[in-house]
TIVOPA-506098 format. One record per residue (C-alpha): residue number from 1; residue in three letters; x, y, z; chain. Coordinates in steps of 0.5 Angstrom, whole numbers, padded with zeros to 4 digits. Last residue first. Example, Ala and Ser with C-alpha at 12.3 -4.5 7.8 and 13.67 -1.06 7.14 Angstrom:
residues 2
[2; "Ser"; [0027; -0002; 0014]; "A"];
[1; "Ala"; [0025; -0009; 0016]; "A"];
END
This chain:
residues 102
[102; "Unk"; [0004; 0033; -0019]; "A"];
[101; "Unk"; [0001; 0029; -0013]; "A"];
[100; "Unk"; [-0005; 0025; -0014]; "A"];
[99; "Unk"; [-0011; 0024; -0010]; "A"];
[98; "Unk"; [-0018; 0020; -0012]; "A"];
[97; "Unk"; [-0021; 0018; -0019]; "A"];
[96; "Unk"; [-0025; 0024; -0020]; "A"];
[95; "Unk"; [-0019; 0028; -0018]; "A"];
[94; "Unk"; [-0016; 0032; -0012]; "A"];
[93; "Unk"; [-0009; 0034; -0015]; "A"];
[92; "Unk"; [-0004; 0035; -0009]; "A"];
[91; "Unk"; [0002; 0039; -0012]; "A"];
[90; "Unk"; [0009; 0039; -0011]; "A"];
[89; "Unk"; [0014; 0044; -0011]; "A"];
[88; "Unk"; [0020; 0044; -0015]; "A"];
[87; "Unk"; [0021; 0051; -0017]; "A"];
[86; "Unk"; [0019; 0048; -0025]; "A"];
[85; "Unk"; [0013; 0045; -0021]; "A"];
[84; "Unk"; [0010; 0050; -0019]; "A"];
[83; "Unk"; [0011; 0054; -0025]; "A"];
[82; "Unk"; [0008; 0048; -0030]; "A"];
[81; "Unk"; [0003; 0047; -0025]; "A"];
[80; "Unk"; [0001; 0055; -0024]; "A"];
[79; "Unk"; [0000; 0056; -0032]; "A"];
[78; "Unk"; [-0005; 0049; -0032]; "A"];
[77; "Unk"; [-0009; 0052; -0026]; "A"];
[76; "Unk"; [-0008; 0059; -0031]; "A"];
[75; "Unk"; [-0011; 0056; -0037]; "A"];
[74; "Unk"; [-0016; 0052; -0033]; "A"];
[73; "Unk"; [-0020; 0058; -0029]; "A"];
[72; "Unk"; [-0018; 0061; -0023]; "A"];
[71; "Unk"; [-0021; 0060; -0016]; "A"];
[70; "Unk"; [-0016; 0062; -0010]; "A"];
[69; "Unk"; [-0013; 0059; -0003]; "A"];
[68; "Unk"; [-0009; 0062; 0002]; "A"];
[67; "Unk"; [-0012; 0069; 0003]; "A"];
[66; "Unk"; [-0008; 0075; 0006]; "A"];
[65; "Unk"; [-0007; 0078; 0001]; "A"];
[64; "Unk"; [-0010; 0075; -0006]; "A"];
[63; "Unk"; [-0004; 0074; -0010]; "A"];
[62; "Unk"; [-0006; 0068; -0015]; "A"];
[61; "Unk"; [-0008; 0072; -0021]; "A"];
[60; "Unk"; [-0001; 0076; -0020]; "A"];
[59; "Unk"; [0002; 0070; -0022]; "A"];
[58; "Unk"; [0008; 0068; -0018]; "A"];
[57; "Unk"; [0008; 0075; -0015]; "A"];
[56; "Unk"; [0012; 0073; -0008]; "A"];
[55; "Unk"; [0006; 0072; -0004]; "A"];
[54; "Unk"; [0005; 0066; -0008]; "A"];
[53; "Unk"; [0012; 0063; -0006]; "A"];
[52; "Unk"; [0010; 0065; 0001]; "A"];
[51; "Unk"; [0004; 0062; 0000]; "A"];
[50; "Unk"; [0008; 0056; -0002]; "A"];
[49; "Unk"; [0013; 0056; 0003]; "A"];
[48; "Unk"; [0008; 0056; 0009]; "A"];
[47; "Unk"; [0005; 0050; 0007]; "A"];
[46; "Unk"; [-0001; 0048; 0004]; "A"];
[45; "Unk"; [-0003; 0054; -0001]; "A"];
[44; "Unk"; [-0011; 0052; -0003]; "A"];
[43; "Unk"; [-0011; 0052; -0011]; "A"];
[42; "Unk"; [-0019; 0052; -0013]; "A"];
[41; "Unk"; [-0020; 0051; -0020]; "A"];
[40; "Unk"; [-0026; 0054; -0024]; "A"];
[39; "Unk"; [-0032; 0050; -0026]; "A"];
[38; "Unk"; [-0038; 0053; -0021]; "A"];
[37; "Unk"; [-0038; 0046; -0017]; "A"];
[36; "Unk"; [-0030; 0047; -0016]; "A"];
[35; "Unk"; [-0025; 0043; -0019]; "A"];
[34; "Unk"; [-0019; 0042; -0014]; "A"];
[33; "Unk"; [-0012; 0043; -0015]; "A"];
[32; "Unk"; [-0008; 0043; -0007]; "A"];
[31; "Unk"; [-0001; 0046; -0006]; "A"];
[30; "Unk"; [0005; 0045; -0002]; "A"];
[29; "Unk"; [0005; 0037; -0001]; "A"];
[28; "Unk"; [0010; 0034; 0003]; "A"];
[27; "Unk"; [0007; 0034; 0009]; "A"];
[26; "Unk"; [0001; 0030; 0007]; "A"];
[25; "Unk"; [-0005; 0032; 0009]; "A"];
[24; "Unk"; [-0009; 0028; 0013]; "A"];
[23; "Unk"; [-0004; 0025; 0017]; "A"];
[22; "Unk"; [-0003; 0033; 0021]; "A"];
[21; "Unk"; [0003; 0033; 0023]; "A"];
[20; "Unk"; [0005; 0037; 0029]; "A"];
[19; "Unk"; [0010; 0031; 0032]; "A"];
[18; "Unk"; [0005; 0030; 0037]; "A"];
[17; "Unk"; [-0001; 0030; 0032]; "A"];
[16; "Unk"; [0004; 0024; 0028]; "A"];
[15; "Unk"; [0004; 0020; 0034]; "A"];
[14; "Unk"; [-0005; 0021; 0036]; "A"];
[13; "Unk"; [-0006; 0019; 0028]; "A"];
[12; "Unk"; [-0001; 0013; 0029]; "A"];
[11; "Unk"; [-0005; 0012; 0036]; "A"];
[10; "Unk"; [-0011; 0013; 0032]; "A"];
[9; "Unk"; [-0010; 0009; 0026]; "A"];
[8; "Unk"; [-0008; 0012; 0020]; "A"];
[7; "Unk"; [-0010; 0010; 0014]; "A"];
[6; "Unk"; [-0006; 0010; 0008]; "A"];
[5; "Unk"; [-0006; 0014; 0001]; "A"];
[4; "Unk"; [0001; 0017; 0002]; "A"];
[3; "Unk"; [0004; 0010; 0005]; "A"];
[2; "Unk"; [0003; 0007; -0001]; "A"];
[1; "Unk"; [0000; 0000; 0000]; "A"];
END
């Protein structure tokens, strides 16, 4: 099984919440891509480097303050993987056939 898709057990759950982590999201994650219901992309910041890497005017579509998720249209989800993953964040994609990481 991957350890990314795994369910916890509470004391595995209680160990990662000591350590400050939180199991339900991946520490490794920067980003979140989900398709909302009115058809634009929602892209949620995950981690202080990533809403920093925002912040910083990566898209000035996506500085919103002090905001940590925005919804864009397709083009510009798709302009935000390529950057992200050129600087070598990861995505969390939430698909129709689940989680996967870009």
């Amino acid at each position: 099984m991957n350890a990314l898709n795994k369910d916890f057990t509470r004391t595995e759950e209680a160990l990662l919440a000591a350590a400050g982590l939180d199991a339900s999201h991946p520490q490794h994650a920067d980003f979140r891509l989900t398709k909302g219901d009115n058809g634009l992309w929602e892209i949620s910041s995950l981690t202080l480097r990533g809403y920093d890497w925002i912040c910083a005017g990566v898209n000035e579509a996506l500085r919103t303050g002090t905001e940590t998720s925005v919804a864009i249209n397709l083009f510009e989800a798709n302009r935000f993987l390529k950057a992200a993953k050129a600087k070598g964040f990861i995505t969390e994609y939430v698909g129709l056939s689940g989680v996967d990481y870009v």
